[in-house]
Phi, psi and omega in degrees: 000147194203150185287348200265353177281118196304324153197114189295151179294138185280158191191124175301147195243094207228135191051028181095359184228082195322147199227141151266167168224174170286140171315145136240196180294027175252168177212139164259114180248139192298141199265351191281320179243330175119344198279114141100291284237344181170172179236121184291136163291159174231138176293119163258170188319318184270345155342289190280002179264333156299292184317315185286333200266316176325302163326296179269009190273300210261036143263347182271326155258350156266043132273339175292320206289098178326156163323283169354290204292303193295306173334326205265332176304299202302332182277290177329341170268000197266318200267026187247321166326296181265010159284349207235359185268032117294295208267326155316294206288337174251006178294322184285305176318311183309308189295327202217003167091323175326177176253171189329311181309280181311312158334292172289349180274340178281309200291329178268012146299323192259346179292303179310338171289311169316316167285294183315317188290306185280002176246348145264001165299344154317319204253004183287084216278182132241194187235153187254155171270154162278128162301144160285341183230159178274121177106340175275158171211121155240115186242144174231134190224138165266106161264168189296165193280318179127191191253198213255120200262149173193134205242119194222137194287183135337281168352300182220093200272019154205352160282325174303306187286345176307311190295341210263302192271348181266349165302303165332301208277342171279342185291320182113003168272158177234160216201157189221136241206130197230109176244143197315149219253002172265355155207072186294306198302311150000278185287321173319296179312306152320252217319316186296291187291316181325316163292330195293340184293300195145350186316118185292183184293100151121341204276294167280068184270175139210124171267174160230191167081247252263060247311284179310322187302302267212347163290281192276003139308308199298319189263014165283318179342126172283354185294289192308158178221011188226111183224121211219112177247145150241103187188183176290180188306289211303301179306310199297318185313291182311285178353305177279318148344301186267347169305304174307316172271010153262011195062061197224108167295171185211159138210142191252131203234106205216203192339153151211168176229073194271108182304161171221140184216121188266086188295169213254008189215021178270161167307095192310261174356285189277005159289322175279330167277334144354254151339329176262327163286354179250333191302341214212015153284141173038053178035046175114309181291044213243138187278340168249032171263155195273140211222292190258119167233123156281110213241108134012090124056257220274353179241003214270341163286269175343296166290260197359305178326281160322317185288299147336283178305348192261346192265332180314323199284352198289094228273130182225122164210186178305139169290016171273316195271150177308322188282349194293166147247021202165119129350150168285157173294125169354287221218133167306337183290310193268356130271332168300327179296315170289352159271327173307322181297298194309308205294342162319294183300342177300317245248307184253027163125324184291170172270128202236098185285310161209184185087212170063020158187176198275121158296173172276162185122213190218165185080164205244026197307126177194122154289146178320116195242159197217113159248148172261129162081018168296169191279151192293322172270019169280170197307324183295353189264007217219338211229145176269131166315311178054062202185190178273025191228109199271106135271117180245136172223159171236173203212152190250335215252119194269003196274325191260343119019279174326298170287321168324311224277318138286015176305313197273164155004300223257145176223027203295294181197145198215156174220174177209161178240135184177137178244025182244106186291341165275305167343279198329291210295303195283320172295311174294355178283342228245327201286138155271120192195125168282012186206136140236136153279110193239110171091343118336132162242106173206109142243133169133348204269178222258348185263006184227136182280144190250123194199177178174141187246153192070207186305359200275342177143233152162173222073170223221155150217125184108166199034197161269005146321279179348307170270005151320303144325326187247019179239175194240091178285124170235145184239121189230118160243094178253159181210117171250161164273000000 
């Protein structure tokens, strides 16, 4: 694989060496057009027994490899990213659609993680305990977990497995890294600057193709010892499921339904561009985009007014042309599903202020959709859209806000708009949520942690929760005379 490939052929990266497979049934197709773009390998058995035995072959020694010494390859791969992020950001568009803009802001997302890992891993301290006696010594040390299973979505198809593997290799763990089979040249790249950094042989694998085949070999292995998923509800259960019954930690980063609650006493203005830029980023697909917004009563004509106009205005193309703002939906599957949702909520009542259908064309193409006043059982108030779909409702009352606002399952991320600082503090105490944004939408950065409560999972990615995650606590009680 060379950086110099217009869209690299997909190809597994196992012990230090891109590998071909026998095909499997996937095809990575451009989302813009419909076409094409490569055929996916399916990782076979003595692969992934490779991929395993690499693994634990290279954890007995890059655990050994001082911090320092890891810090400084892992920053060298942050700067191999962003020396490479025109030829990334557009390999990740082709794959997976977003436009240029957000492409490259993903790949130096990801980049920043890589600088951040390597300059904390320096820092994983332990502690000494006081002792009860003369002569005792109590220390408690993190060690690495061992190595890694790591499971990564679509979506943000290289700052996400990024997050997971440049975390892993600072803990001092090795890791084998299974990335969604509808954007592989993403993790390729990932896989590419980790070697071109210095990351040894073995430290890093990834395979492709079948999810599940290939899900469940890795965390059955007695090798892993690690398990670390982004996906839905549903994948996160069975995950947690076969982890648990190998004993395997895990964290799982999986679904949301992010509620908003707009108060009559917000910055209007920066509430509404707030929202129509984060609500209609990578169309939608974002696990912590704001989804059910609740509006106040007395501002509540007024914003709808604005947010409509600003989403009606939201320019949708190929993520190639400079003018698009907004992208094609992945996966076709992943648009039928978000019309079914419009056409539901209609169906039981909401108003479909814009948007709200498939175009003529080629591509996987839904425009920015805004519904008002839907009804409480449609799918969309209930189900995460994962799509281009704005629900606005309003509320007189801040106690029933709330409850909407927990109803469901899911805890993943919540905001609120409000300029009264006592307000901010108490609704936001009240939200079951693992992240609240209150007048702010930024989560996901690499020095703060990423968590979610209920169905949404649990474990950290970020911060120093995150490397945490990949450690071990050990207690050494020694006595000399």
């Amino acid at each position: 694989m060379k950086w110099t490939e217009p869209y690299p052929s997909p190809r597994q990266f196992i012990d230090g060496r891109w590998c071909d497979g026998p095909p499997s049934a996937f095809q990575v197709i451009d989302p813009a057009s419909g076409d094409v773009l490569a055929a996916i390998p399916d990782a076979t058995e003595r692969e992934l027994d490779l991929a395993l035995s690499s693994a634990q072959a290279a954890f007995a020694s890059w655990a050994k490899v001082p911090a320092w010494e890891r810090g400084a390859i892992l920053a060298k791969a942050g700067a191999i990213l962003r020396r490479e992020i025109e030829t990334i950001a557009r390999w990740l568009t082709l794959e997976q659609g977003k436009p240029l803009a957000e492409a490259r802001a993903e790949v130096n997302a990801a980049a920043d993680v890589f600088v951040w890992v390597s300059e904390e891993c320096k820092r994983t301290y332990g502690r000494t305990i006081p002792s009860r006696m003369p002569g005792l010594r109590q220390v408690s040390e993190l060690e690495p977990v061992g190595p890694s299973a790591l499971f990564s979505p679509w979506n943000f198809p290289i700052v996400l497995p990024t997050r997971k593997v440049a975390t892993a290799l600072a803990a001092g763990c090795s890791c084998i890294l299974k990335p969604a089979e509808q954007t592989p040249a993403s993790a390729m790249a990932l896989a590419l600057a980790c070697h071109e950094a210095g990351v040894p042989r073995g430290a890093l694998n990834m395979v492709l193709g079948d999810p599940q085949r290939i899900s469940s070999g890795l965390i059955r292995s007695d090798v892993i010892r690690k398990v670390s998923l982004t996906g839905s509800v549903a994948v996160g259960r069975a995950v947690a499921r076969l982890a648990g019954e190998h004993l395997k930690k895990c964290t799982l980063e999986l679904g949301g339904h992010a509620p908003v609650i707009v108060f009559g006493d917000c910055d209007l203005e920066l509430a509404v561009a707030t929202l129509v830029r984060t609500k209609y980023r990578n169309a939608g697909q974002v696990c912590v985009s704001p989804t059910r917004i609740l509006v106040e009563d007395g501002i509540a004509a007024a914003f709808t007014e604005r947010f409509v106009a600003e989403a009606g205005g939201i320019s949708v193309g190929s993520g190639l042309d400079p003018a698009s703002q907004m992208g094609p939906l992945t996966t076709a599957r992943r648009r039928a599903a978000v019309d079914a949702m419009v056409r539901d909520a209609e169906k039981l009542g909401a108003k479909v202020l814009a948007g709200g259908n498939i175009p003529n064309g080629p591509g996987h193409f839904y425009p920015a959709t805004v519904l008002a006043d839907p009804a409480p059982a449609a799918d969309a108030m209930n189900s995460e859209p994962f799509g281009p779909i704005a629900l606005i409702s309003r509320f007189s009352d801040p106690g029933d806000a709330i409850a909407e606002a927990n109803r469901l399952p899911m805890g993943l991320a919540a905001y609120l708009f409000t300029n009264h600082l006592g307000k901010a503090r108490s609704i936001g105490e009240r939200l079951q949520s693992g992240m609240v944004g209150i007048n702010h939408i930024a989560f996901g950065l690499p020095e703060t942690p990423m968590c979610g409560v209920k169905d949404s999972g649990y474990g950290h990615e970020g911060s120093v929760e995150g490397i945490r995650e990949y450690m071990v606590t050990k207690f050494i009680n020694e006595y000399s005379r």
